[in-house]
C-alpha positions in Angstrom: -76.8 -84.5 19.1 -80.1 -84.1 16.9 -82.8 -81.6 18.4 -85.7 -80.8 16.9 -86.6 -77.2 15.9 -90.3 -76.3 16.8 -92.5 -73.8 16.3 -96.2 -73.5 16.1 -96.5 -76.1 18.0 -94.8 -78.7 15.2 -91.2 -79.9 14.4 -90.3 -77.5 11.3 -86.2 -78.4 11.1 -83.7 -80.4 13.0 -80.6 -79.0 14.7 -77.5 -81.4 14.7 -73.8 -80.7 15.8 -71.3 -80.9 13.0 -68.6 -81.7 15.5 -69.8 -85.5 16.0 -72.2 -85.6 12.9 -71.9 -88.8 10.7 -72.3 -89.6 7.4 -75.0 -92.1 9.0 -77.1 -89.6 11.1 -77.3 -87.5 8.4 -78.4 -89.6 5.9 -81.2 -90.8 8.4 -82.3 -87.6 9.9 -82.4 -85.6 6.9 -81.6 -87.3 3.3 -84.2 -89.8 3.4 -86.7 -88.1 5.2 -86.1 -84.7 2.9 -85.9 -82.7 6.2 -84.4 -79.7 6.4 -81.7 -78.8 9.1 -79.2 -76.4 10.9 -75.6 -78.0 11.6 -74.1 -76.0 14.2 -70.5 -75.9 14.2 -69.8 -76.9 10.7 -66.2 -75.4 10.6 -64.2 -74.1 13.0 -63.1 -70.7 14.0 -59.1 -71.2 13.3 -56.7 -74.1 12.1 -57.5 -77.7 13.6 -55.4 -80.0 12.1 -58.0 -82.5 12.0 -59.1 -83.9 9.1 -62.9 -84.5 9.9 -65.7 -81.7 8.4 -64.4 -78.8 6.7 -60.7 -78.9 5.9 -61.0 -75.3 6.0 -61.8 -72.5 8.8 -63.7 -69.6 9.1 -60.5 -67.3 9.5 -58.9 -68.1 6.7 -62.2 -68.5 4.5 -63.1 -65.2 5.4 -59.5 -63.8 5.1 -60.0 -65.2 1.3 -63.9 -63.6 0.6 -63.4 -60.3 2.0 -63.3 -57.1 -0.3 -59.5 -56.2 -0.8 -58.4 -60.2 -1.0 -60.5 -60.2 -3.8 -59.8 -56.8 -5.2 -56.3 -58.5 -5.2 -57.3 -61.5 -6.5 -59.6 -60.6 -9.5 -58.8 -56.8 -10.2 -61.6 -54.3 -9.9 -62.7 -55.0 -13.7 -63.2 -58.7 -13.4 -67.4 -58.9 -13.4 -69.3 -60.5 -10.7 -73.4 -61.1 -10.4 -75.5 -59.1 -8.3 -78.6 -58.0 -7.3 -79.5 -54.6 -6.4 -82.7 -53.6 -3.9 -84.2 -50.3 -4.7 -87.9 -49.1 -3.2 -90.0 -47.1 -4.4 -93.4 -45.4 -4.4 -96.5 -46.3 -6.4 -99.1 -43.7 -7.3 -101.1 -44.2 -3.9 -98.2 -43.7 -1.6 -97.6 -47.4 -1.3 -93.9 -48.8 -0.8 -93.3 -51.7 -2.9 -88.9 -53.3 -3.1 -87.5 -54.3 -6.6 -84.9 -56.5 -7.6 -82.1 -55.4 -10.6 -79.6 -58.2 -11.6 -76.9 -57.6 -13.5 -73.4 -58.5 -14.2 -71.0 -55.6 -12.1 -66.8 -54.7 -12.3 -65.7 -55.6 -9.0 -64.5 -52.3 -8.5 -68.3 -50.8 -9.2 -69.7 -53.0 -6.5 -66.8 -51.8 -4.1 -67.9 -48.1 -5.0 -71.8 -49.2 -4.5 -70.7 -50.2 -0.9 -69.0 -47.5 -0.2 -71.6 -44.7 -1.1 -74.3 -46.9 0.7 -76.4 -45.4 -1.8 -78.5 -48.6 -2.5 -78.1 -52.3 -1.0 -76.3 -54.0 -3.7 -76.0 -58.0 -3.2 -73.1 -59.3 -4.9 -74.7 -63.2 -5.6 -74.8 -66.7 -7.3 -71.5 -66.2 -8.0 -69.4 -68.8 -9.1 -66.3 -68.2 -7.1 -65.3 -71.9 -6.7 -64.6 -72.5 -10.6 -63.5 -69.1 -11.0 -60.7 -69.7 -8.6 -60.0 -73.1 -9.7 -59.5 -71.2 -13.3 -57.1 -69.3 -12.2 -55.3 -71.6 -10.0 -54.9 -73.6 -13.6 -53.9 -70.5 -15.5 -50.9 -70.0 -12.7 -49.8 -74.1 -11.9 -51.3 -73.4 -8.3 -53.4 -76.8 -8.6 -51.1 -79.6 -6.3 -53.7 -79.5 -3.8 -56.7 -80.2 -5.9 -54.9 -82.5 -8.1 -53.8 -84.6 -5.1 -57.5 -84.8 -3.8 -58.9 -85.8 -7.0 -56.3 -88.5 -7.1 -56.7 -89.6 -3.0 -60.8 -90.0 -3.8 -63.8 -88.3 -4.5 -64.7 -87.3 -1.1 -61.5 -85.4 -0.8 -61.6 -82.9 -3.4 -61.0 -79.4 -2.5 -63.1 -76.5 -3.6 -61.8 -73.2 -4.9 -58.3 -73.9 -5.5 -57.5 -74.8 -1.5 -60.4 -72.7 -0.1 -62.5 -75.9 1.4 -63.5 -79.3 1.1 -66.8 -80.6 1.6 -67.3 -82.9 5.7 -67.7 -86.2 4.0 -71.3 -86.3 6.4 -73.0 -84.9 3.3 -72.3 -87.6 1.6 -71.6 -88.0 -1.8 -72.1 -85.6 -4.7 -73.4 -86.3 -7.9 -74.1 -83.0 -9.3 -70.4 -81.7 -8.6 -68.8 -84.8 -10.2 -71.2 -84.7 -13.4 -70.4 -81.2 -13.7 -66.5 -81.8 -13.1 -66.8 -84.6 -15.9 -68.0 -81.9 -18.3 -65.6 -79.8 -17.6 -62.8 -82.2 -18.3 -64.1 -81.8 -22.1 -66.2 -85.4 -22.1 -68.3 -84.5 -25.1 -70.6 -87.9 -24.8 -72.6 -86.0 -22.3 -74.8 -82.4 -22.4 -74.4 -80.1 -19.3 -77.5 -78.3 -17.4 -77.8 -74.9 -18.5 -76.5 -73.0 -22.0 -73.1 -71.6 -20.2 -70.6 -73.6 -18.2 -72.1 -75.9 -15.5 -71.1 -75.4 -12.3 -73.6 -75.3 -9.2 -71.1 -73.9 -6.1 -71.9 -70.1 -5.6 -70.5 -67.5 -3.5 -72.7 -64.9 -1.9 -71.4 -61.3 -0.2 -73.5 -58.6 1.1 -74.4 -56.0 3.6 -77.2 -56.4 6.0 -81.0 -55.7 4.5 -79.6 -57.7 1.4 -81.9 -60.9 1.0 -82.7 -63.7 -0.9 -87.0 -64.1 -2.2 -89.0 -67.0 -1.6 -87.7 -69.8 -4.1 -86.7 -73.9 -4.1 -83.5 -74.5 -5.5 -82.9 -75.3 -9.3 -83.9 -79.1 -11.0 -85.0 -80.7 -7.5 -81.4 -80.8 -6.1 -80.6 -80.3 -2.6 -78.4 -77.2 -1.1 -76.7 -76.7 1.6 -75.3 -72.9 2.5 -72.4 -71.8 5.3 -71.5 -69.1 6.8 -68.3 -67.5 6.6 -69.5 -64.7 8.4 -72.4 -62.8 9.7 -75.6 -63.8 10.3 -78.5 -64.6 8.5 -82.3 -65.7 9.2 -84.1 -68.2 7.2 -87.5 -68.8 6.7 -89.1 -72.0 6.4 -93.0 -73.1 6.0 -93.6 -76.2 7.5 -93.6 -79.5 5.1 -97.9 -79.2 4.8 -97.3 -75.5 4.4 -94.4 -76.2 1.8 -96.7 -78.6 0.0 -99.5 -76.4 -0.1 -97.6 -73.4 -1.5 -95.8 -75.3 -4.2 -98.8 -76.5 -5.4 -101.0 -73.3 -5.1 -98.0 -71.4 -7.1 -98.3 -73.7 -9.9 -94.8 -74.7 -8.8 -93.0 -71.5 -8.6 -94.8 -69.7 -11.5 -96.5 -67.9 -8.8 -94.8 -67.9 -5.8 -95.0 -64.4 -3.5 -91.7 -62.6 -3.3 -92.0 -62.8 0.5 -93.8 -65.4 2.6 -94.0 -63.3 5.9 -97.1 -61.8 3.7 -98.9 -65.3 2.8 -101.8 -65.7 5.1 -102.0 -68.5 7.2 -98.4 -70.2 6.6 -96.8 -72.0 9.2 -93.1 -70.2 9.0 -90.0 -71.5 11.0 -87.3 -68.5 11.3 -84.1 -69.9 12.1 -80.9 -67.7 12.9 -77.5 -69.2 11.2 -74.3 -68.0 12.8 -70.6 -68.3 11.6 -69.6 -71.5 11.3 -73.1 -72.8 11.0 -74.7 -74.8 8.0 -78.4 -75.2 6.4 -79.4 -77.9 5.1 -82.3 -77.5 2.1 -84.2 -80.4 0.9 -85.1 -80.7 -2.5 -88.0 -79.1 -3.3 -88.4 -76.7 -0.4 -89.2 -73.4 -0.3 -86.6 -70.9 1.8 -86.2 -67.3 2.6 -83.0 -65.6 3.4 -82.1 -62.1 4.9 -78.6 -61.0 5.8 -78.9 -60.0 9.2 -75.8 -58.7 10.8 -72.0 -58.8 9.7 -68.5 -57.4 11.0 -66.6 -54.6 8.8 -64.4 -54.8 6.5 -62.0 -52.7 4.9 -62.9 -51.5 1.3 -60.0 -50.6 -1.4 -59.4 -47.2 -1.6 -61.2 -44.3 -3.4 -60.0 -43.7 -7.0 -56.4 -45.5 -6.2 -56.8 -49.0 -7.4 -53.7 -49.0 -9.0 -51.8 -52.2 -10.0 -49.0 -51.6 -7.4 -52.1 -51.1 -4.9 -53.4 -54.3 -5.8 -50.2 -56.0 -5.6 -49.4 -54.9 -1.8 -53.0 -54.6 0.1 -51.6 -53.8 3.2 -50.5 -51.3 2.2 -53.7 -49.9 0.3 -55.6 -50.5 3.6 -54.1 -47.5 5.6 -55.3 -45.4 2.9 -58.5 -44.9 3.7 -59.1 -46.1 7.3 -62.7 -43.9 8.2 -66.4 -45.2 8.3 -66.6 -44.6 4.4 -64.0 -46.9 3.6 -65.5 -49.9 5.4 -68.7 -52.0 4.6 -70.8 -54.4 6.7 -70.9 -57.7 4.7 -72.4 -61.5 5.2 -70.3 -63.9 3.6 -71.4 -67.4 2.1 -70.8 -70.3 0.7 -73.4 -72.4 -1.2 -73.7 -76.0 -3.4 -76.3 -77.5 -5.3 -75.8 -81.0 -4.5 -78.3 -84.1 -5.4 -77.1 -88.2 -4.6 -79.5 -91.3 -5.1 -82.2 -90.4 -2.1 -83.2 -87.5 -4.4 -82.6 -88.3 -8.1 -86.5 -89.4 -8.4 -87.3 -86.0 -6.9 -84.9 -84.1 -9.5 -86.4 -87.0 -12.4 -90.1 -85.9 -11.1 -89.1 -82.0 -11.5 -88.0 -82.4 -14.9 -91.5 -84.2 -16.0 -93.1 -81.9 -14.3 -91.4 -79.0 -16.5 -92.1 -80.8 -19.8 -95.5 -81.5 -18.9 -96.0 -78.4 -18.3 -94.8 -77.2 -21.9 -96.8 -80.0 -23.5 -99.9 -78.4 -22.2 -98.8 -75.3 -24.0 -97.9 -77.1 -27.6 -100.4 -78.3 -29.9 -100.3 -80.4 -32.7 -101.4 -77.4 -35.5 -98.2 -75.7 -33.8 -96.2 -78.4 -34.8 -97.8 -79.0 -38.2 -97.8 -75.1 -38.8 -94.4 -75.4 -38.1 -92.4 -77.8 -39.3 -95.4 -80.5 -41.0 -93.8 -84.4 -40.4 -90.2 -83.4 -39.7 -90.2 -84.8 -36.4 -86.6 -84.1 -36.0 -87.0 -80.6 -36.3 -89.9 -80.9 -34.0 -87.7 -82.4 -31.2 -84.4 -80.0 -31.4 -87.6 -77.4 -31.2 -89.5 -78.6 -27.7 -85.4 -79.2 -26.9 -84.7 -75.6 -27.1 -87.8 -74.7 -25.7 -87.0 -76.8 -22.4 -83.4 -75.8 -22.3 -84.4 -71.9 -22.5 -87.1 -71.8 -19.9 -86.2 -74.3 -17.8 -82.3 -74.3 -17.8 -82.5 -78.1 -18.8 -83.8 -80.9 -21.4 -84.3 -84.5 -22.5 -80.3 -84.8 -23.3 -79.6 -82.9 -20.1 -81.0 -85.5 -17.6 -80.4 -88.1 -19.7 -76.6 -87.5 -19.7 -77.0 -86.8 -15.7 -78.4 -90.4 -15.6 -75.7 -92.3 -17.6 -72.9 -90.3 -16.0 -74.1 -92.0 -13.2 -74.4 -95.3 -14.6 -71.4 -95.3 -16.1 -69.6 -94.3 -12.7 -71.1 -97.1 -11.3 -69.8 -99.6 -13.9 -66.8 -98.6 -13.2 -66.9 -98.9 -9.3 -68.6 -102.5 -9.9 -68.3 -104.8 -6.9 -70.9 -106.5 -7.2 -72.5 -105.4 -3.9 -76.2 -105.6 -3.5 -76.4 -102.0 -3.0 -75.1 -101.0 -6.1 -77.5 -103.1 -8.0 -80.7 -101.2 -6.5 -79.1 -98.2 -7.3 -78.5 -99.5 -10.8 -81.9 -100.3 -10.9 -83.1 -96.6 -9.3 -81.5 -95.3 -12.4 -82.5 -97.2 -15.1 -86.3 -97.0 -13.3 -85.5 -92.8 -13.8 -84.1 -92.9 -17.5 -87.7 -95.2 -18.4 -89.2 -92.2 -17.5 -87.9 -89.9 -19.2 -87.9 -91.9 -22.1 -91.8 -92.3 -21.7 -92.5 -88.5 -21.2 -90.0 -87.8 -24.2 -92.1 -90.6 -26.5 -94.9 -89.0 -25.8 -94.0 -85.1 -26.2 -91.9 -85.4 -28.9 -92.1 -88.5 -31.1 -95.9 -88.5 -32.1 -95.2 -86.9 -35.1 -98.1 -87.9 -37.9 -100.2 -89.8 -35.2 
């Protein structure tokens, strides 16, 4: 089933059911077009057994997430990301919201939801790798090692918490990133830390997510666990119109509800349900509603606590000792229908920082050494941007590479071959041009 979302008058998303969703439909509904969608259904409530969608469910995925699992899990000094929403007044009575990020204990963020002091939104957290970690540290890894070994589609995410329906198709950004974290040092990973693009996100109602499109032109998709949010979209003229009237994010408004004139689409996602983002588009997201769920006890996170939760549960049993929360999970994924996209971001960012260079900087700075020049406009990419020249370069080969290995000779392959080598020319021109003109 694919129906159409509309509002204003015009289709702004499609709604499909992840129950008899194909690899197929998918791929023509929303890859190739770069249409975003809600999949209803996407996992189910308890244990299958079937083997199609998420080898998961939202019981025990939600069991897993929720605060004393993770309190037993992590211990209430591990450090997570968050973002915390405080208002305040200007000087002519005016309201305005701000946004605080910064890394948290697990155990302050426990204490922030308790006191409901604030609305703290524990966010972009890497949850996946950081279970995977520890499932390493303890020998808990037979079930991702046998997925990696059955095939790529089958790997399971966050040491037995999920696997990805094969209907989203394949993942490039997931494998590159697992490639690098095997130790391969022939290639450079997106970002300055460990590269990893699968997120966790937990928080109470009122928590919410500005006006952004995801990172280096890759797609997302987002589920959820539990609770409900509502997304914003503009339609694909208003999307167009906004990204290029915000200089492409560098001045975007915090919340489009306030942008006059934009077509918006509000779509509610329920448990079970999955978004589908296109790459490039811009999206809202407020927690809306979520059940309760127990919170550790006050001052008594002791070790024994930790290692019987059960037990710690009784312990504090009233309205104080329980929080609201919206649970998610989220990937940055990106496959061959939007790699020009992703190659076409990237220019776009080192454009952009040519047009702040000049050549008496470069002189000024470093005369003829054009070497130095480059490992400079590298550094400079890498910091404001989160990626360079060898970053999508080594994105490109990986992906070469992969497919000289899975060689068959089908025609296919060789477009895709030819897609690639068609995106590293480009780079390679923009590159030439930024960064090798030294003394001309």
């Amino acid at each position: 089933m694919c129906v159409e979302v509309k509002q204003g008058g015009g289709t702004c998303m499609l709604e499909l059911d992840g129950r008899t969703l194909t690899f197929e439909k998918f791929r023509e509904c929303c890859l190739e077009p770069n249409v975003p969608a809600v999949i209803r259904c996407a996992v189910p409530e308890c244990e299958t057994g079937s083997k199609e969608g998420f080898v998961s469910c939202l019981e025990r995925m939600t069991s897993r997430l929720a605060p004393m699992s993770l309190i037993d899990a992590y211990g209430e000094g591990h450090h997570v990301p968050t973002v915390e929403f405080m208002t305040g007044t200007t000087s002519d009575s005016d309201q305005f919201e701000c946004m605080e990020c910064r890394m948290r204990p697990l155990g302050e963020v426990m204490e922030c939801w308790r006191r409901k002091d604030g609305v703290l939104y524990l966010k972009d957290w890497h949850m996946q790798l950081e279970c995977e970690s520890q499932g390493r540290a303890t020998e808990r890894t037979s079930v991702e090692k046998k997925a990696v070994i059955d095939g790529y589609h089958c790997i399971v995410h966050g040491d037995g918490l999920y696997q990805v329906p094969e209907y989203l198709g394949h993942d490039w950004m997931d494998d590159f990133c697992r490639c690098l974290g095997g130790g391969d040092a022939n290639y450079c990973h997106f970002g300055d830390t460990e590269s990893d693009y699968r997120f966790a996100y937990i928080g109470p109602p009122s928590s919410w997510t500005p006006l952004h499109f995801d990172v280096f032109g890759t797609y997302s998709w987002s589920l959820n666990v539990c609770g409900e949010k509502l997304w914003f979209f503009p339609s694909p003229e208003g999307n167009q119109r906004l990204l290029e009237t915000s200089l492409y994010g560098l001045m975007l408004p915090v919340d489009i509800r306030t942008t006059t004139g934009a077509e918006l689409c509000a779509v509610l996602q329920r448990p079970g349900d999955l978004v589908f983002v296109p790459s490039g588009y811009l999206h809202q997201v407020h927690n809306v509603s979520g059940p309760r769920f127990l919170l550790p006890p006050k001052n008594i996170l002791r070790p024994d606590d930790l290692a019987n939760p059960k037990k710690a549960k009784v312990l504090d049993n009233d309205d104080t000792g329980s929080v609201s929360l919206v649970i998610s999970i989220n990937h940055n994924w990106c496959n061959e229908w939007c790699v020009e996209r992703m190659v076409k971001a990237f220019c776009r960012d080192a454009n952009r920082l040519q047009r702040l260079l000049t050549e008496e900087d470069r002189v000024l700075l470093f005369g003829e050494d054009c070497t130095a020049w480059h490992k400079h406009v590298e550094n400079l990419l890498i910091g404001g941007t989160n990626w360079n020249f060898a970053c999508i370069r080594s994105f490109l080969k990986h992906r070469l590479a992969c497919l000289s290995i899975q060689n068959d000779g089908k025609g296919a392959e060789v477009g895709l071959r030819r897609l690639l080598k068609k995106c590293l020319a480009e780079v390679d021109a923009v590159e030439l041009r930024i960064t090798h003109t030294c003394g001309s």
